[in-house]
N, C-alpha and C positions, 0 to 999 in steps of 0.2 A: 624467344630463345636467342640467345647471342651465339658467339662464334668467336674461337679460339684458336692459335698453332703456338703447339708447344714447344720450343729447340732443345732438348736433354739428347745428347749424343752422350756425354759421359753419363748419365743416371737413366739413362731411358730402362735397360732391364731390371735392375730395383724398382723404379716406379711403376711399370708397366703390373709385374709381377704382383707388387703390395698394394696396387689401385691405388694411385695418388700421386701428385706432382707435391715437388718442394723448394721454396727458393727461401734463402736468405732474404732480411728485412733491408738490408744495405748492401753495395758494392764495397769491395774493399777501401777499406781509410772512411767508411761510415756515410759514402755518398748512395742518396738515394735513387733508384734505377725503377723510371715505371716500367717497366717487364716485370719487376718483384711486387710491385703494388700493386697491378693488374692480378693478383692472387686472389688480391681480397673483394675486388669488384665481380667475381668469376661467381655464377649464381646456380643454383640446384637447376637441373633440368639444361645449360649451358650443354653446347658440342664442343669437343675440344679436340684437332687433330695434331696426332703424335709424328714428329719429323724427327730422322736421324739417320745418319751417315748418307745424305740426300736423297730420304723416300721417307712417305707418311704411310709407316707402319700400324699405325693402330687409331681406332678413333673410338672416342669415350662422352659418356653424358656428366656431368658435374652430380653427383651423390648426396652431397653434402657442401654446404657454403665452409669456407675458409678458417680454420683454425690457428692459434698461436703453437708453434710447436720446435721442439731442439730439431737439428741437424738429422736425421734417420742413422740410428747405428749401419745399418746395412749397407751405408757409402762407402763405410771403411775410410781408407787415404783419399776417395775422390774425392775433390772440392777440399781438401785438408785447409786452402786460404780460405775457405766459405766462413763467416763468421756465424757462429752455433744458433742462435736466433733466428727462427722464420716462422713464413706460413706453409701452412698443410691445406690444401684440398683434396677429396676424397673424389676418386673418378672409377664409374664402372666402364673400365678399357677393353672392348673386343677388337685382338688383333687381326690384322689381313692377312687372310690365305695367299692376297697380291699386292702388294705393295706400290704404292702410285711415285711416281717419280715424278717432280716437278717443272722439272727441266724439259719434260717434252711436251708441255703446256706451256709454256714460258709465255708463250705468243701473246694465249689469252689470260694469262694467270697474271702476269706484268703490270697491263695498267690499273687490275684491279687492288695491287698490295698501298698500303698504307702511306703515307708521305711520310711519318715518323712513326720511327718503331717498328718499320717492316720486318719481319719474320727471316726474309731473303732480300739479298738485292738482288738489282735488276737485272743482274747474267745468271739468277740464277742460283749462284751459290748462298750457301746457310747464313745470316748475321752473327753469327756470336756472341755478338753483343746486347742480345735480346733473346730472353727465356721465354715468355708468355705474351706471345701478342694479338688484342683482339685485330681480329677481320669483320670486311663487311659480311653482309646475309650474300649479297653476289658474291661474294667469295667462294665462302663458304656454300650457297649452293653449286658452283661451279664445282668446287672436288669434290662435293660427294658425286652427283651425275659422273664426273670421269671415275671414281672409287666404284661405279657400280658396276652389272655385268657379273664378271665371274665372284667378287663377292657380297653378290647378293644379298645371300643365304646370311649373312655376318650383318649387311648391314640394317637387313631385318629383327636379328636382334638389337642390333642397336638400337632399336626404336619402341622393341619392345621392351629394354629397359629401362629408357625413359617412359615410356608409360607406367611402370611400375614407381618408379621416380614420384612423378608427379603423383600417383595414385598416395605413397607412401605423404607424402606434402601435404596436401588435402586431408590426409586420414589424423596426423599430428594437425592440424588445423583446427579440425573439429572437437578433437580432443583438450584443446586449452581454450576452446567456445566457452559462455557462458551459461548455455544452456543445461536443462540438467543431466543429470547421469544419466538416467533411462535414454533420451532422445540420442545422447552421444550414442550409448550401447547399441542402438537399434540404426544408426545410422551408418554404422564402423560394421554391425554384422551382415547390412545391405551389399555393401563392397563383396563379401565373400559370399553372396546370395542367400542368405541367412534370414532370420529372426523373422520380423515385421512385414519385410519384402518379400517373403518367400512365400509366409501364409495366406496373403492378400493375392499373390500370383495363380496360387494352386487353385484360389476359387475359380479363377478366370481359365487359367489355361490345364489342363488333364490330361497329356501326351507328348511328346515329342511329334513333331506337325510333319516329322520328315518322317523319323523309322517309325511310327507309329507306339513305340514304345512306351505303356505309360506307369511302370514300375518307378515312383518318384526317389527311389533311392538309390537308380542311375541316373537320374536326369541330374541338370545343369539349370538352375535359376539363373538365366541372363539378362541383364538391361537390356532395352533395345538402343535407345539414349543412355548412350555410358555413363556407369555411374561419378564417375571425374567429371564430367560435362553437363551434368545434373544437377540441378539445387534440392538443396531438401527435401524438398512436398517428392519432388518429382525421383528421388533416391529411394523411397517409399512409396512410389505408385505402384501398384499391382500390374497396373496397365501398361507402367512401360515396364516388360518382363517378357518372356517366354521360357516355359521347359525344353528344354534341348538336350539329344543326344552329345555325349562329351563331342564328337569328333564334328558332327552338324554345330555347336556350340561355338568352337573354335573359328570354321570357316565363318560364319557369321559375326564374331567379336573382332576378328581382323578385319573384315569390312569384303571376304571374297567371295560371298553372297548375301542379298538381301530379299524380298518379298514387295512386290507391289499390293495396293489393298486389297487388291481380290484375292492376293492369293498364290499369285504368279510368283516364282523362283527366278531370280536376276543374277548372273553369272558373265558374267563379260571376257573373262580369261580362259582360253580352250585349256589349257595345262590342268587348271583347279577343273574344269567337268571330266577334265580324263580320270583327276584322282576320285571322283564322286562317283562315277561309274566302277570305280575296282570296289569301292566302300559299299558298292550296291544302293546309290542315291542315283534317282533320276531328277536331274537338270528340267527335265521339261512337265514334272509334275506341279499340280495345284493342292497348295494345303489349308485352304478353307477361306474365307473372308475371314477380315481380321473387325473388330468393333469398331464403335469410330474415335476412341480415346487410344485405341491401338494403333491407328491410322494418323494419329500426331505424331508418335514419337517415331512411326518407319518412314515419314516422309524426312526426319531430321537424321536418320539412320541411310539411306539413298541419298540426301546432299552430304552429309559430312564423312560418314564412315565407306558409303561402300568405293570398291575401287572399281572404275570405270573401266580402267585400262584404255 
């Protein structure tokens, strides 16, 4: 994932609103300006944060790579000098409830910006003269950490639609494979817990292992190894699956609990077992031994997905 800041003070609410940045192919008199070229180097799954009237109002994941596209009716007179030629990228923008102001990071934000092309100069204020400029990952993880706190809740979707991103990525991936129809079909209805995955699951698993529920047409066919993180064989294992209550299904695919192999419930976060206890889930129960082709995929499920806190 790369890392983005966008300066649109005059376009920021057209853009924000229509998901998408837009720059002209040229500066005025036809010179070329990499801030506009950085459009098209800008890749699906990319974070891109929104700056304007000096605070980074919104932060978004890249949707879709770069298109050739006219000018957006919806600028009206803004940018009237803007010549009508550019590119489009598509961005799913979740704005801040809190808006980060950069200027009271200066200290540590400073030696991190760009030698060329910086976003800001060094006191601080906006460059104007640059639309889209990449950042490092230091950068970039430095505002999100100061972006977090009260918007949270916001910047967890934003993550969750890069997940869907990326899920959408893979799924057209697979689809223009060369393999044939049936395997695409059974591999694309994996993702949604479906077809091949699901009938190979149900022999293995018969319940929800938490509410005990085993009516399969409330249950949740879930990876334990995501299926984005998955190779084929393994997108179609029965084995890395469980039936799951929708609401146990959830805490588990965000990574806010996991299962040791005996059985044991791993919850790290006091906030998620207070919500578990109102759901009438106990934290500190055992839901069975798991197999030992179950016990590959929840050791990769405890290193990569679950959260430690």
């Amino acid at each position: 994932m790369n890392f983005w800041w966008v300066n649109h003070k005059q376009t920021h609410k057209m853009e924000i609103e229509g998901g998408y940045i837009w720059s002209p192919k040229t500066s005025k008199g036809g010179i070329k300006n990499q801030s506009y070229i950085n459009l098209t180097d800008a890749q699906v799954n990319d974070l891109v944060f929104s700056y304007a009237d000096g605070e980074i109002k919104a932060v978004g994941i890249v949707a879709h790579n770069y298109v050739e596209s006219p000018k957006p009716p919806e600028f009206g007179e803004t940018g009237k000098q803007w010549a009508n030629e550019g590119w489009l990228v598509k961005i799913n923008w979740q704005p801040l409830e809190y808006p980060l102001r950069p200027k009271k990071y200066l200290d540590q934000i400073a030696p991190l910006l760009p030698n060329k092309y910086s976003p800001i100069q060094k006191n601080g204020n906006g460059n104007m003269g640059c639309y889209l400029a990449n950042i490092s990952e230091e950068l970039g993880g430095l505002l999100l950490n100061s972006i977090e706190g009260k918007n949270l809740k916001i910047l967890t979707s934003i993550f969750d639609a890069q997940t869907v991103v990326e899920d959408n990525t893979i799924e057209q991936q697979i689809r223009e494979a060369s393999f044939s129809e049936t395997e695409k079909e059974q591999l694309i209805k994996a993702r949604y817990g479906q077809g091949t995955f699901r009938i190979r699951l149900e022999k293995i698993e018969h319940r929800c292992r938490m509410t005990g529920i085993d009516d399969k047409r409330l249950l949740v066919a879930s990876h334990i190894k995501p299926w984005r993180n998955s190779d084929n064989v393994e997108r179609l294992d029965g084995y890395n699956g469980l039936l799951l209550s929708p609401h146990v299904d959830k805490l588990f695919d965000k990574g806010w609990i996991s299962f040791s192999d005996q059985g044991g419930i791993l919850c790290a976060d006091p906030d998620i077992r207070k919500i578990m206890g109102k759901w009438g889930l106990d934290p500190s129960m055992n839901v069975g031994d798991f197999k030992d082709k179950q016990k590959f995929y929840l050791g990769y499920h405890r290193q990569s997905i679950y959260k430690i806190c």
